[in-house]
C-alpha positions as CSV (number, residue, x, y, z in Angstrom):
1,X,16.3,-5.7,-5.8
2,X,17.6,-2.2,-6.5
3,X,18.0,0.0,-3.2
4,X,18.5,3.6,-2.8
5,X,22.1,4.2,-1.9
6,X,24.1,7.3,-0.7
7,X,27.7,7.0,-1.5
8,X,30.4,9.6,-0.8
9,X,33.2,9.5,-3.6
10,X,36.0,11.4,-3.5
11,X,37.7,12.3,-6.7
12,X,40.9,15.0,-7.7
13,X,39.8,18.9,-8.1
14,X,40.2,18.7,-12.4
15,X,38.5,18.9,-15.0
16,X,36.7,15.6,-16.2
17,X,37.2,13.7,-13.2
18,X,33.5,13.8,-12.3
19,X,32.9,12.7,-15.3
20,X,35.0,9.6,-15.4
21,X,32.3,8.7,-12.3
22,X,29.7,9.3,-13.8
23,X,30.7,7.1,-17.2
24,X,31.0,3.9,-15.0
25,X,27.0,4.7,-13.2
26,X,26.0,4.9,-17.2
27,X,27.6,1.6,-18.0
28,X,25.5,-0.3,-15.1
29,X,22.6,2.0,-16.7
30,X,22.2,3.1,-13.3
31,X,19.7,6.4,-12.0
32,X,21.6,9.0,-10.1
33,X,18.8,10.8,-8.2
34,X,20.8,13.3,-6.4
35,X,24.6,14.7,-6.6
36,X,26.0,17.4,-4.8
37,X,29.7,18.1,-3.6
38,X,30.2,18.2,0.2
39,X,33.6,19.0,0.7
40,X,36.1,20.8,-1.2
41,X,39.8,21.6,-0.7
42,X,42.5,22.7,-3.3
43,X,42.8,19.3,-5.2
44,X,40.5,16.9,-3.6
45,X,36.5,17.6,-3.9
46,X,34.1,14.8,-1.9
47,X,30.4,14.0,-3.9
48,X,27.8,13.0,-2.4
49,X,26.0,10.6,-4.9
50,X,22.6,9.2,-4.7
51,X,21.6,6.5,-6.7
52,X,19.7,3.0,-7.1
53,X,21.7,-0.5,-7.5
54,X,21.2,-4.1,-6.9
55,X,24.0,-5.0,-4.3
56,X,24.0,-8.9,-6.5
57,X,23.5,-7.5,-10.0
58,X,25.8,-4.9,-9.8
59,X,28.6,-7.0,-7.5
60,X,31.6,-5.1,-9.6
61,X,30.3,-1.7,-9.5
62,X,32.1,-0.5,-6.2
63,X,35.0,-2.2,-7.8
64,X,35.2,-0.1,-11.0
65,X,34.9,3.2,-8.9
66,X,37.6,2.5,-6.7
67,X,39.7,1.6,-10.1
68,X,39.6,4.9,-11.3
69,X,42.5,6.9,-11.3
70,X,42.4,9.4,-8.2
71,X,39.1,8.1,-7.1
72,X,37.9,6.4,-3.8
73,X,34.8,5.6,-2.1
74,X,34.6,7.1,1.4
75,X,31.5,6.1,2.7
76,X,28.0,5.0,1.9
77,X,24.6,4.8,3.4
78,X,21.4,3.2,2.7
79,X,18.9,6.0,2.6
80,X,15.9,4.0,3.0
81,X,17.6,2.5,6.7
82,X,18.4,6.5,7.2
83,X,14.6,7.6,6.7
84,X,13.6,4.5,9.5
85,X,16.5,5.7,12.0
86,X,14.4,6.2,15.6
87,X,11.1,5.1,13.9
88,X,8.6,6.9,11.6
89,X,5.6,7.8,14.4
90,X,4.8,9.2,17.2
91,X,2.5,9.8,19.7
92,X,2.5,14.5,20.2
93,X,0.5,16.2,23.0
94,X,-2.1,18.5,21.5
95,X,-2.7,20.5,24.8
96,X,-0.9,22.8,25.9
97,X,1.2,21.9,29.8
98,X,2.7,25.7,30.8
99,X,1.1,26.1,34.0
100,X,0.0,24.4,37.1
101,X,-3.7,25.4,36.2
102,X,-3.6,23.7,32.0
103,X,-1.8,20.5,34.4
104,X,-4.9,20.4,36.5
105,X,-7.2,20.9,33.9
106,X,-5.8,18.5,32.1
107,X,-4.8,15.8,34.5
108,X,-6.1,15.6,38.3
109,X,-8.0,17.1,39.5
110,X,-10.0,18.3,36.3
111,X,-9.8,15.2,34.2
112,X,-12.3,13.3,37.0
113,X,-15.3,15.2,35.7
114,X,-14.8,14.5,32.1
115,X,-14.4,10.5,33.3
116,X,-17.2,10.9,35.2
117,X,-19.5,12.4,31.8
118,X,-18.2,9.5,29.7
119,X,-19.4,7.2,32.8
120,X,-22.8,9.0,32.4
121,X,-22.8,9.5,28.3
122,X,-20.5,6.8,27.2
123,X,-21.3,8.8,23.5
124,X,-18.8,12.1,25.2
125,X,-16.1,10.0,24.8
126,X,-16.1,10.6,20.9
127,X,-16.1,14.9,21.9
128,X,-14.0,14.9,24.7
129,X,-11.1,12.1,23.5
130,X,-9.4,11.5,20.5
131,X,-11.1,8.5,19.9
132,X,-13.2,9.6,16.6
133,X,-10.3,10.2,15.0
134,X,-8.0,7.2,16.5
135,X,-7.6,3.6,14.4
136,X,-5.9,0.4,14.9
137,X,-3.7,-1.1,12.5
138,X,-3.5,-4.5,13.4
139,X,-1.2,-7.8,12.1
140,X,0.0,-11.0,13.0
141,X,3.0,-11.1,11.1
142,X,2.0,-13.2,8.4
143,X,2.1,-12.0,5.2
144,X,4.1,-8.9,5.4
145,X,4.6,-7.3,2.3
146,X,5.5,-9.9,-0.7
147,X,8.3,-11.3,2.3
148,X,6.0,-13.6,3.8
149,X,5.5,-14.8,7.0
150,X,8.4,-12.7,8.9
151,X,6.4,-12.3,12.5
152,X,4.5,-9.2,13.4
153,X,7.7,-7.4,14.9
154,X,9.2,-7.6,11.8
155,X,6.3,-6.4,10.4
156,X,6.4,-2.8,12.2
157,X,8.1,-0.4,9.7
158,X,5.4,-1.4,7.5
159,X,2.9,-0.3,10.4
160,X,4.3,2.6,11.3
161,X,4.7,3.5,7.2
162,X,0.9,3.0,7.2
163,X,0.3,5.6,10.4
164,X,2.5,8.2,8.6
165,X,0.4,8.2,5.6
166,X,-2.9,8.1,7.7
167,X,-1.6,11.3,9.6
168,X,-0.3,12.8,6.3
169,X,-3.0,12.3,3.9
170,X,-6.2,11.9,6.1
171,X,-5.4,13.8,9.7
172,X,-6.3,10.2,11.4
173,X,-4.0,8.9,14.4
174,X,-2.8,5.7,14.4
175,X,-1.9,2.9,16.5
176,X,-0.2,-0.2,15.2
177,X,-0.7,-3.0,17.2
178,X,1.3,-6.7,16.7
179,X,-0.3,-9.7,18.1
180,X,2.4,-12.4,18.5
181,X,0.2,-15.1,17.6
182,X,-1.5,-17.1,14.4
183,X,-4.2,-18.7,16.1
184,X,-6.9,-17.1,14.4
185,X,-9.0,-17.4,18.0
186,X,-6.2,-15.0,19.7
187,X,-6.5,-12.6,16.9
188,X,-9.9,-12.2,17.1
189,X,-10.4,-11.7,20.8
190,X,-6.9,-9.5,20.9
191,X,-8.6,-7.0,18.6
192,X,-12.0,-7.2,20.3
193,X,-10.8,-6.7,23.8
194,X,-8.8,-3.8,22.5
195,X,-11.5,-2.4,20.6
196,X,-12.5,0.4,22.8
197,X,-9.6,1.9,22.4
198,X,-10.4,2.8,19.0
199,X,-13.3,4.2,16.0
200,X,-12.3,1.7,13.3
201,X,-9.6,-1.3,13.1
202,X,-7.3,-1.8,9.9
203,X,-6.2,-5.4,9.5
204,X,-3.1,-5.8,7.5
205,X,-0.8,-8.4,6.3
206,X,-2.6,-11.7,7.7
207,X,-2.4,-14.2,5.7
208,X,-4.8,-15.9,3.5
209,X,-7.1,-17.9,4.7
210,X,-7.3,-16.8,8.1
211,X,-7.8,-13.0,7.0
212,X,-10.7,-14.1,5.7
213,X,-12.7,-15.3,8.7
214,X,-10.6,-12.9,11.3
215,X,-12.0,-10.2,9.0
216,X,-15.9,-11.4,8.9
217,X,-16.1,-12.3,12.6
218,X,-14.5,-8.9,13.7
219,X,-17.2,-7.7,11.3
220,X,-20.1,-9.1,13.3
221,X,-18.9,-8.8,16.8
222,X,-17.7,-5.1,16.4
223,X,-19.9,-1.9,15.8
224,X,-16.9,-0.1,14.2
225,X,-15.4,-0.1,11.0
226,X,-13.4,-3.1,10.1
227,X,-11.4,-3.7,7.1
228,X,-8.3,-5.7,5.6
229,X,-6.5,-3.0,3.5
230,X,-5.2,-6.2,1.3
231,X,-8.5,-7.2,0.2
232,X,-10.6,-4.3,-0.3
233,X,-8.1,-1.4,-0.3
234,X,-6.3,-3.1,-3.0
235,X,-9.4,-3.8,-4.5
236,X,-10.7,-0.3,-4.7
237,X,-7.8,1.0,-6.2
238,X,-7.5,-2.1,-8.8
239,X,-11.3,-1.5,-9.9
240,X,-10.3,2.2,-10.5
241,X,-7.2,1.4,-12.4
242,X,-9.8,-0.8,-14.6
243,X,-12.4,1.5,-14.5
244,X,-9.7,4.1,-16.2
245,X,-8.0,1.5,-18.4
246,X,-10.8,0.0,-20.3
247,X,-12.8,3.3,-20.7
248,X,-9.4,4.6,-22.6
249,X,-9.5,1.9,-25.0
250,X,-13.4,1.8,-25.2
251,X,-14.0,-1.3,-23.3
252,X,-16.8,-2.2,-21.2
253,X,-15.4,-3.3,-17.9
254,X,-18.7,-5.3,-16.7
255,X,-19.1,-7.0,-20.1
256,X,-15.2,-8.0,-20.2
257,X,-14.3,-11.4,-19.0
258,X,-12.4,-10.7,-16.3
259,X,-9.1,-13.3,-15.5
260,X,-7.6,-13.0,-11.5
261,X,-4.3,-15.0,-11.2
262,X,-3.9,-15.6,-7.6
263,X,-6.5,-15.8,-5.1
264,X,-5.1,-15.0,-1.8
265,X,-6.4,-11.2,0.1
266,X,-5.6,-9.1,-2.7
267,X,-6.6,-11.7,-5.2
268,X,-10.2,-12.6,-3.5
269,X,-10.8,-9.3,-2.6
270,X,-10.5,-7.6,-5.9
271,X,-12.8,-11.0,-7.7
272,X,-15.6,-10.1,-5.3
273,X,-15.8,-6.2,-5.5
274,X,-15.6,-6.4,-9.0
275,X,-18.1,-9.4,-9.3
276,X,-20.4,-6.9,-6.7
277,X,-19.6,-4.1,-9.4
278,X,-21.6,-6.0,-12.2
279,X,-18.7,-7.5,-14.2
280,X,-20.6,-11.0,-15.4
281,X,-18.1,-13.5,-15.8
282,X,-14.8,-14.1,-14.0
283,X,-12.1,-16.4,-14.0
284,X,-9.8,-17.3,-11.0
285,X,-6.3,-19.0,-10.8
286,X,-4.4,-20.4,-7.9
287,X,-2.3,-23.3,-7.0
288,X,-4.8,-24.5,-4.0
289,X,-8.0,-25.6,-4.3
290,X,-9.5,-24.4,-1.5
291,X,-8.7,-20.5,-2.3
292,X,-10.3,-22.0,-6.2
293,X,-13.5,-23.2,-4.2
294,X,-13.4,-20.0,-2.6
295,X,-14.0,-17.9,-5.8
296,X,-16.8,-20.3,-6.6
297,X,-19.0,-19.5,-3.7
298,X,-19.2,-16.1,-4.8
299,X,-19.9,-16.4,-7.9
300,X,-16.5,-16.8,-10.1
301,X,-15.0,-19.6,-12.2
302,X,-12.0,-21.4,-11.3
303,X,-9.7,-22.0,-14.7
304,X,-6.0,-23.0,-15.5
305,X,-3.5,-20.9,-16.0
306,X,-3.1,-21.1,-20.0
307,X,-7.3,-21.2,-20.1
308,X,-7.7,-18.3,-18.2
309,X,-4.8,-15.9,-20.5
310,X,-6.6,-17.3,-23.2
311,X,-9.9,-16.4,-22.5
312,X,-9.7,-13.4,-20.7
313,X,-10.0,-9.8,-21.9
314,X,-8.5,-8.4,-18.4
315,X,-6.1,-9.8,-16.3
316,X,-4.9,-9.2,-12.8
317,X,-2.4,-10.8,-11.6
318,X,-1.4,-11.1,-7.7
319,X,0.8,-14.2,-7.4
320,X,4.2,-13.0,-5.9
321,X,6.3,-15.0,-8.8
322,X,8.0,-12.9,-10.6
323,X,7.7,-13.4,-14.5
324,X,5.1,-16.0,-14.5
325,X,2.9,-14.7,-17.4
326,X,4.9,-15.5,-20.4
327,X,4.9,-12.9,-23.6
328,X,3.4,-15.6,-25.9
329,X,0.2,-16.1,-23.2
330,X,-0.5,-12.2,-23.5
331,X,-3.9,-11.9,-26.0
332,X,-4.3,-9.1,-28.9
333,X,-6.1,-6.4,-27.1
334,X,-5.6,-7.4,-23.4
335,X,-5.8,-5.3,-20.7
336,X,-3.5,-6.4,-17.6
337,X,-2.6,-5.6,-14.5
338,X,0.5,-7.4,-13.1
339,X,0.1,-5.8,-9.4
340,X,3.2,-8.1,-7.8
341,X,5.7,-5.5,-6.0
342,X,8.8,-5.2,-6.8
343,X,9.0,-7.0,-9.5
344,X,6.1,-8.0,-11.6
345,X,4.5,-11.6,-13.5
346,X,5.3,-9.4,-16.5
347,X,6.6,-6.4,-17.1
348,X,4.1,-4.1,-19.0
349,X,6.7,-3.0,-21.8
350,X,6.6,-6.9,-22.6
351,X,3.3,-6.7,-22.5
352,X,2.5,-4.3,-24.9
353,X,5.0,-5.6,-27.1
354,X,3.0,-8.8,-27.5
355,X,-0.3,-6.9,-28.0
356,X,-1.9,-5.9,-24.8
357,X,-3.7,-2.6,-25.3
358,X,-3.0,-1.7,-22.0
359,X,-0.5,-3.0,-19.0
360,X,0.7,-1.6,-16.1
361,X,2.7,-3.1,-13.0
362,X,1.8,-2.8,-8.7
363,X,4.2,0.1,-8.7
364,X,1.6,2.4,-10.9
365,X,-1.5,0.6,-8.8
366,X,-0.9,1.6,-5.3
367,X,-3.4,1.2,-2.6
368,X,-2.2,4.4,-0.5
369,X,-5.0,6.3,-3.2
370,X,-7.2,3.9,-1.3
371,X,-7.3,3.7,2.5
372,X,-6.9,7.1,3.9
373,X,-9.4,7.9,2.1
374,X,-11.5,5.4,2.9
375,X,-11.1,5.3,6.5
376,X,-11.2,9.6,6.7
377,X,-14.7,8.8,4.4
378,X,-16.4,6.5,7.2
379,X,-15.0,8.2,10.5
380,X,-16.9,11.5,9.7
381,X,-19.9,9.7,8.5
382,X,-20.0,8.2,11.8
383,X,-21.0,4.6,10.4
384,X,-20.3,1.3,12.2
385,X,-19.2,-0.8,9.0
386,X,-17.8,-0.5,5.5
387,X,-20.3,-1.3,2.5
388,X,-19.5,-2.0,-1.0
389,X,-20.9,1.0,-2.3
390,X,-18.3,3.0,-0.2
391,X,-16.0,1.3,-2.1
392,X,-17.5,1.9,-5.2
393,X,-17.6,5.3,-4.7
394,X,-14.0,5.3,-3.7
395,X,-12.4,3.5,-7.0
396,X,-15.1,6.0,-9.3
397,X,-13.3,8.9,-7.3
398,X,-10.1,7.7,-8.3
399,X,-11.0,7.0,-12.0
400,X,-12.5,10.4,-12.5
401,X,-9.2,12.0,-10.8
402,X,-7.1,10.9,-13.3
403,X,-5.2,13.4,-15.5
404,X,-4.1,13.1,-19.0
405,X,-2.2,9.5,-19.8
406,X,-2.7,8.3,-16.0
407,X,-4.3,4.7,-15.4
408,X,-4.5,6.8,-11.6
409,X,-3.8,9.6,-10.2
410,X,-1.0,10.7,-8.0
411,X,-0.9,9.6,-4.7
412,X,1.2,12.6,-3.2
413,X,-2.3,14.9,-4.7
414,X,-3.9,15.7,-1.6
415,X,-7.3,17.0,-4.0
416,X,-7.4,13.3,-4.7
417,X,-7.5,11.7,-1.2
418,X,-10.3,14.5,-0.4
419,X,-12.1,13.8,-3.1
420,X,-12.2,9.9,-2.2
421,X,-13.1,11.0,1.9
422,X,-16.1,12.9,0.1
423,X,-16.8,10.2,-2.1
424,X,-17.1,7.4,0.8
425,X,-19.0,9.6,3.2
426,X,-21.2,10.5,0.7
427,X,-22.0,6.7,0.1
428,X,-22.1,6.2,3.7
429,X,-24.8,9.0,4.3
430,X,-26.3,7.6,1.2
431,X,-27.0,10.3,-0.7
């Protein structure tokens, strides 16, 4: 897998030296994204090179830069360790603490009447806290990422990624919380008897099956918002990917037949919003039978692997094995989407070549379109669950934000993550 790498390289102060440098990066086809010198003395200069590289695939690189005449690497860094360095969160006073009278207003004495109002009006807690605006992202460790079942500590840079984009994009605090455990029973009481704590609870990376019932129970024995980003944030942003794809090439999306490789979260989830959406005939994939018989009881078909290429006029793929649909399975006119991150069950250039109208990979389909969004959408509305409509709402948002050759828009558009709030909350109010 190709990392982002920060490497200091020290060549002579000439003419072409640089250059030489640069010449081996362009024979490992490798991207510089950054360059700048850092040092410079009368015939030494120091770069500062940024650049991706797979540390297997690219074993001899290093090699051929320290071969070069008058060159030497002097350091390097791994950027993406450097942006994690003392954690990506945390928790800022909004009051301000300058005097003796703002320390008693906002601690003792002062803070016992606001107790005592929430004692009184349990409902002042959502003016006089930050609870309205404070969720819960919650995993067991399980399913973390595509790397599996790593344990929930593990599991906390992707937590804490998930806060920063909650604060960034949708101005909501976040908590992750890790429950050391994969008894399904533990999960679901840790999270209830939490619960007060919080408006709404994101569950993330748990593995398939047990998402599934952790997720419905929390449902029905919580009056907040509950929902497993990797079913139905990656569902929302997959119907809107669809929803942009097939209306470019003139496709009706509910009258496709509609193939799903994969039925674990992300796989399930997207089948049954887009069977709830009105698409009339899907096929499902998977290795185990019970995920198969899973699809069935809402409403899809299971299928083989070569049936389900064959028959299909959209495909989404969310295995985890790399290069698993084969150029010669891809069908004239095709639409698919091979959503496994990083590297795909077919890369869309491949694709295309063997006569898909449309491809596109999990890097182009990303679910942080989906969940701030979401999540901002509900909390205003002040609604104790998540409906499909609101999910709806949230892929159509997305599909009418696109711009000019996108299958979605960009995630780093705030306009688009407002537009998806407004969307959901709209739903929600039902208007």
């Amino acid at each position: 897998m190709k990392i982002p790498e920060t490497l200091l390289i020290e060549t002579l102060n000439k003419p072409g030296a640089l250059a030489k440098v640069l010449e081996v990066a362009g024979k490992y086809d490798l991207f510089v994204d950054n360059m700048r010198s850092v040092s410079l003395d009368q015939d030494r200069i120091t770069w500062e090179m940024t650049l991706e590289y797979d540390a297997e695939e690219h074993a001899t690189f290093i090699d051929d830069i320290n071969a070069l005449p008058g060159v030497a690497l002097k350091g390097k860094s791994d950027r993406v360790f450097t942006r994690h360095e003392g954690g990506k969160i945390e928790i800022a006073s909004k009051a301000p603490i300058q005097s003796y009278t703002e320390l008693r207003e906002i601690y003792t004495p002062g803070v016992a009447r606001v107790c005592l109002a929430i004692q009184k009006n349990p409902e002042l807690a959502m003016r006089y806290t930050n609870l309205a605006n404070t969720i819960a992202i919650v995993t067991n460790g399980t399913a973390i990422l595509g790397l599996g079942h790593i344990g929930a500590v593990a599991g906390l840079p992707v937590m804490e990624g998930k806060s920063a984009l909650f604060k960034h994009f949708a101005n909501i605090s976040c908590i992750p919380i890790l429950i050391e455990n994969t008894e399904k029973k533990t999960v679901i009481e840790t999270v209830i008897n939490i619960a007060p704590s919080f408006a709404a609870i994101q569950l993330e990376d748990i593995a398939a099956p047990d998402c599934f019932d952790i997720e419905t129970q929390l449902r029905e024995r919580l009056k907040m918002p509950v929902l497993h980003d990797d079913q139905h944030g990656t569902a929302v942003v997959t119907l809107g990917a669809l929803l942009s794809a097939t209306n470019r090439i003139g496709m009706d999306l509910k009258a496709a037949r509609v193939g799903v490789i994969g039925l674990g979260a992300a796989g399930l989830g997207i089948s049954r919003l887009l069977l709830g959406y009105g698409v009339r005939e899907l096929l499902g994939s998977d290795l185990s039978a019970g995920e198969v018989q899973r699809l069935e009881k809402i409403g899809g078909k299971g299928s083989d692997l070569a049936g389900l290429m064959k028959k299909s006029e959209v495909v989404v793929a969310t295995t985890g094995v790399k290069g698993l649909i084969k150029a010669e399975m891809v069908q004239k006119g095709q639409v698919i989407l091979a959503l496994t991150n990083p590297d795909p069950e077919i890369e869309p250039s491949v694709a295309l070549q063997a006569g898909a109208a449309f491809a596109a990979d999990g890097k182009a389909v990303n679910n942080v379109l989906a969940f701030p969004g979401l999540f901002r959408g509900v909390l205003d509305a002040r609604v104790d669950h998540f409906t499909d409509a609101m999910l709806f709402a949230a892929a159509e948002a997305l599909a009418s934000s696109c711009g000019e050759g996108e299958i979605l828009p960009r995630v780093l558009d705030q306009s688009v993550h407002d537009k998806v709030s407004h969307a959901v909350f709209t739903a929600a109010k039902g208007h």
